[in-house]
C-alpha positions in Angstrom: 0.0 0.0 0.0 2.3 2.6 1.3 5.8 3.7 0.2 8.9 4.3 2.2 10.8 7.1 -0.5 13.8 8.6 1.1 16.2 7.6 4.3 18.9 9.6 5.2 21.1 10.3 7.8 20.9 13.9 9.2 22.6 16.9 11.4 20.7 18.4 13.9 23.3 20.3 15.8 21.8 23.5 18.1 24.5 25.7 16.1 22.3 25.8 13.0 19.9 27.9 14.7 22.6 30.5 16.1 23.3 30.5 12.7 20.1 32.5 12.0 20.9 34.8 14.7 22.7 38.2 14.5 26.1 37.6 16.0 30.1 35.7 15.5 28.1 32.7 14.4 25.6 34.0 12.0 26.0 32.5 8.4 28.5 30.0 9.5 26.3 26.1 9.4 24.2 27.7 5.9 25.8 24.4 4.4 24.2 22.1 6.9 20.5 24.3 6.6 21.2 24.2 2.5 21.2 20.1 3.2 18.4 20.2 4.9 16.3 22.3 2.3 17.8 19.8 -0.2 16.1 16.7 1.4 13.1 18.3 1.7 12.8 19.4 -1.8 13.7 15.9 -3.0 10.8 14.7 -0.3 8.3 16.2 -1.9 9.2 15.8 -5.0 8.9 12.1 -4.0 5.5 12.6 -3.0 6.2 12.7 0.8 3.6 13.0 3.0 5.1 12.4 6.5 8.7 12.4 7.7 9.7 9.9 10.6 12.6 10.9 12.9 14.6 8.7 14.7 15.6 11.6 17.3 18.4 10.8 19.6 17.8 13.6 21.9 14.8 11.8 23.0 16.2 9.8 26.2 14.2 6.8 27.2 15.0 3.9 29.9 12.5 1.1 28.8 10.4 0.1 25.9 10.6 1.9 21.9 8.3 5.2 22.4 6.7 7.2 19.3 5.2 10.7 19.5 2.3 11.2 16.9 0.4 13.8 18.7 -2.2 15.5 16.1 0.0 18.5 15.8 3.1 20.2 17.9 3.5 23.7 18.6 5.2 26.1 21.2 8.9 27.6 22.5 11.8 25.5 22.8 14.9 26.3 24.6 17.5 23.2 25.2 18.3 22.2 28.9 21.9 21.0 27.3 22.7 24.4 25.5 20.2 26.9 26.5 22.8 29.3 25.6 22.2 27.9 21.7 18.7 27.3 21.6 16.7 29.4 23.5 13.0 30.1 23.0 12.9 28.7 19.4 9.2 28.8 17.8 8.5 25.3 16.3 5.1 23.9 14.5 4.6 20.9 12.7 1.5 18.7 12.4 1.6 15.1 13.5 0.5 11.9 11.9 -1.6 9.9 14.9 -2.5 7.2 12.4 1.1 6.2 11.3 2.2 6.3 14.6 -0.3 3.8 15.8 0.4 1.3 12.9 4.5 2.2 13.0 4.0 0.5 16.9 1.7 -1.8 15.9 4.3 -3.2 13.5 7.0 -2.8 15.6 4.6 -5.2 18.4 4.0 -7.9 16.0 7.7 -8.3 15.2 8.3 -8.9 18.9 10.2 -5.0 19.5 8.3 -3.3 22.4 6.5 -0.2 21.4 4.3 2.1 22.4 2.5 5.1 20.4 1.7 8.2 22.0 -1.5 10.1 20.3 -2.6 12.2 23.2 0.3 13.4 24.7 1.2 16.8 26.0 4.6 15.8 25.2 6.6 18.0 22.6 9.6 16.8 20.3 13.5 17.1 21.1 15.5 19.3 19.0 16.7 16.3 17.2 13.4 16.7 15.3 12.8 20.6 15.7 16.1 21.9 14.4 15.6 19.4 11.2 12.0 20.1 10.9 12.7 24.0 11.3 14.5 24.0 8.0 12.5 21.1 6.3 8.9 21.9 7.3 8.8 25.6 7.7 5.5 25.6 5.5 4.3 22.7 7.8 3.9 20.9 4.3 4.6 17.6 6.0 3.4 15.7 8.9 6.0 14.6 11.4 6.5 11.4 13.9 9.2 10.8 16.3 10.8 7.7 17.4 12.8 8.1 20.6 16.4 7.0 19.9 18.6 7.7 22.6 17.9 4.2 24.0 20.2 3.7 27.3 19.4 -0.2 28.1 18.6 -1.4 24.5 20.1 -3.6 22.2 20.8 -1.9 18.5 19.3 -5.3 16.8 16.5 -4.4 18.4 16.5 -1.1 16.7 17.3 -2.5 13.4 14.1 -4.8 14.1 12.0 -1.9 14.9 13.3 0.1 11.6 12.6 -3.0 9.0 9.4 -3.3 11.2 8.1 0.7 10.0 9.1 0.1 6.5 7.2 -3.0 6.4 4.3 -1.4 8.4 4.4 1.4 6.1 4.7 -0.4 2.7 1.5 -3.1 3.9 -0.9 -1.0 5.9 -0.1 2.8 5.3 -1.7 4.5 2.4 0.5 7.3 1.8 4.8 7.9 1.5 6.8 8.3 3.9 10.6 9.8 5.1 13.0 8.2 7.4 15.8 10.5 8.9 18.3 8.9 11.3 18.9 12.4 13.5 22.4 12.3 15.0 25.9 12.7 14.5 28.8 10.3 12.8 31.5 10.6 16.8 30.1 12.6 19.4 33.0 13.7 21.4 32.0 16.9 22.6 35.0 19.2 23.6 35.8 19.4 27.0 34.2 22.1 29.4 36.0 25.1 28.8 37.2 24.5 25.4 34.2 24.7 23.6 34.7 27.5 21.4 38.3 26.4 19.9 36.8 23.5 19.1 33.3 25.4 17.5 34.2 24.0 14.3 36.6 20.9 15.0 36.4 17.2 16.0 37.7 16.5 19.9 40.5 14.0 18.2 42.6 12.8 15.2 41.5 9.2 16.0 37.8 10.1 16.1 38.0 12.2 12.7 39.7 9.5 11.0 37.4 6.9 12.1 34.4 8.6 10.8 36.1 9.3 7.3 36.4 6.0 7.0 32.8 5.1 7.8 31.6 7.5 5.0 34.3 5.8 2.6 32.2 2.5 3.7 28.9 4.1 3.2 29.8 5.5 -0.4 30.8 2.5 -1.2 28.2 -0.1 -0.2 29.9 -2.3 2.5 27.1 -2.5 4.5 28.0 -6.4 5.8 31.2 -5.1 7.1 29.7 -1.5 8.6 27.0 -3.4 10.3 29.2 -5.9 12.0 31.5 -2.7 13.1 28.1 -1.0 14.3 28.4 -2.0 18.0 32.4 -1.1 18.4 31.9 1.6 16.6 28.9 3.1 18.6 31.3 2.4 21.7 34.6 3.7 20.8 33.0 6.6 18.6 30.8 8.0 21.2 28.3 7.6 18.7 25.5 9.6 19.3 22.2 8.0 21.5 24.6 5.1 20.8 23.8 5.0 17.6 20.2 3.4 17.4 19.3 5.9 15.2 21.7 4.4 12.4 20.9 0.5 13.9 17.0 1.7 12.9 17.7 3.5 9.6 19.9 0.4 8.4 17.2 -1.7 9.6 15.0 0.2 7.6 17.1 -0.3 4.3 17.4 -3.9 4.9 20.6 -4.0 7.2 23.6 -5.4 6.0 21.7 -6.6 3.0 21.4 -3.1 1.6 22.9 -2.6 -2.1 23.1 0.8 -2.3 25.5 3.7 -2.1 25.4 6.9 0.3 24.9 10.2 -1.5 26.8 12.8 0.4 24.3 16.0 0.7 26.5 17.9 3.6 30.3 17.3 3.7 31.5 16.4 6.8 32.2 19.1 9.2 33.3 19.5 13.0 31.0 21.1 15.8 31.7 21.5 19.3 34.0 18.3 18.7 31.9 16.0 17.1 31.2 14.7 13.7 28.4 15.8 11.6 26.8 15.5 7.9 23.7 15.4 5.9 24.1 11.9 3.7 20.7 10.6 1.9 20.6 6.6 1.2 18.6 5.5 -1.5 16.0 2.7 -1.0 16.2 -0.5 -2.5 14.1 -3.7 -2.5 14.8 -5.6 0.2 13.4 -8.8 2.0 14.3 -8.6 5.5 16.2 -11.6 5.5 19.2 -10.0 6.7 17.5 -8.1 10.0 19.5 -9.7 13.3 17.5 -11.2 15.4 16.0 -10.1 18.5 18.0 -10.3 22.4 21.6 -10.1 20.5 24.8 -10.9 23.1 26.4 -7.9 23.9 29.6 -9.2 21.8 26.8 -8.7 19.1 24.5 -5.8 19.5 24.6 -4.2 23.0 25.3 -0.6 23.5 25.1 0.2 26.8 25.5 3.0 29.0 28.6 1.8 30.8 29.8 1.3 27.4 29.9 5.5 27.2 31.5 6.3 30.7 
């Protein structure tokens, strides 16, 4: 029935919107907005009716979690950089009826999760800096997945993403968006050296690593990428420990996927960590090569502990 028509992996970083502002930072992330008005362009063009965002700002200590309120709207200032984003107008509609079958999907495949339609609860900036530059017009309706998942096994996130497209493609009439929100390393710079590291990554080691994951990306190893995933989230500081890539690979069919990243946003440093805007084209897949669910942690377990 329905169509899943464009997954990518996005920026979401709180200097964007200090970008907009009068100021030493105004002008200086227009390459990261520009990718962001690029995806949405090619999303409607696509006929896209709703974008899904795997947010990891959205903390959560048990079970998957979707917000698909009717429609989102207020201030938002960040309790991490209040000093970046501070009373930032947002509104977006929702989609209460994807949400609903997204978790019913996501049940049925044995992944825990619960849909929240009437909920006072508003999105993290990992949707509303995205969906600021994307959805100004409030042309689409938005979902978002929570995806900074502390005791959760990235498996089980790659089950839950093949579990939406599959929801999507057999009981959703419409087309849909995917957008993994987060960063490639998130080292941020230590306290007090934030600003000479404004536009840098914290460390050789961590900058190198990442180059190398987009080398895999642009070049289709996906069978070697996802057996790197769990290290990689570890030793990377990956952002929400990386279950928002574990879901948006799921949703392309894992280490199965055959195609080739397109690179929207160069890579760039901010506040020490590793950011870009990188779209994935979808392919037909089967789902044969989603992991299973309850992987060892030698297999798929990011945990907090991991981090510290």
């Amino acid at each position: 029935m329905g169509k899943v028509a464009l997954a990518a992996k996005i920026t979401h970083v709180p200097s964007m919107y200090l970008s907009e502002l009068d100021g030493p930072r105004k002008g200086t992330r227009q390459d990261a907005i520009d990718g962001h008005k690029e995806i949405a362009r090619r999303c409607r063009e696509l006929g896209v009716d709703t974008i899904v965002v795997f947010d990891t700002h959205w903390l959560v200590n048990a079970n998957y979690h979707i917000n698909c309120a009717p429609h989102f709207k207020g201030l938002y200032t960040s309790n991490e950089l209040p000093h970046f984003i501070a009373n930032m107008p947002f509104e977006t509609p929702g989609n209460p009826a994807l949400g609903q079958i997204l978790a019913r999907g996501c049940n049925e495949m044995g992944v825990e999760t619960l849909a929240h339609d009437k909920t006072t609860l508003d999105p993290e900036y990992g949707t509303l800096v995205p969906m600021r530059y994307m959805n100004a017009d409030q042309h689409f309706k938005v979902v978002s997945v929570s995806a900074l998942c502390t005791v959760h096994y990235l498996n089980d996130s790659a089950r839950l993403g093949w579990a939406m497209r599959k929801a999507v493609e057999e009981h959703y009439d419409g087309t849909v968006a995917f957008l993994a929100s987060g960063s490639l390393s998130h080292r941020f710079a230590q306290n007090g050296l934030a600003p000479e590291f404004g536009f840098k990554i914290w460390s050789p080691f961590l900058e190198e690593l990442d180059h190398h994951v987009v080398r895999m990306w642009q070049q289709g190893q996906w069978k070697a990428f996802c057996e790197m995933l769990p290290e990689y989230a570890a030793k990377g500081h990956g952002e929400g420990f990386m279950h928002d890539t574990a879901m948006l690979l799921g949703v392309l069919g894992w280490s199965a996927y055959d195609g080739k990243a397109e690179v929207i946003t160069p890579y760039f440093g901010a506040s020490g960590t590793g950011q870009m805007n990188v779209v994935f084209p979808v392919t037909p897949q089967d789902g044969r090569a989603i992991p299973k669910a309850q992987a060892s942690a030698a297999e798929g377990y990011t945990s907090v502990a991991t981090r510290l």
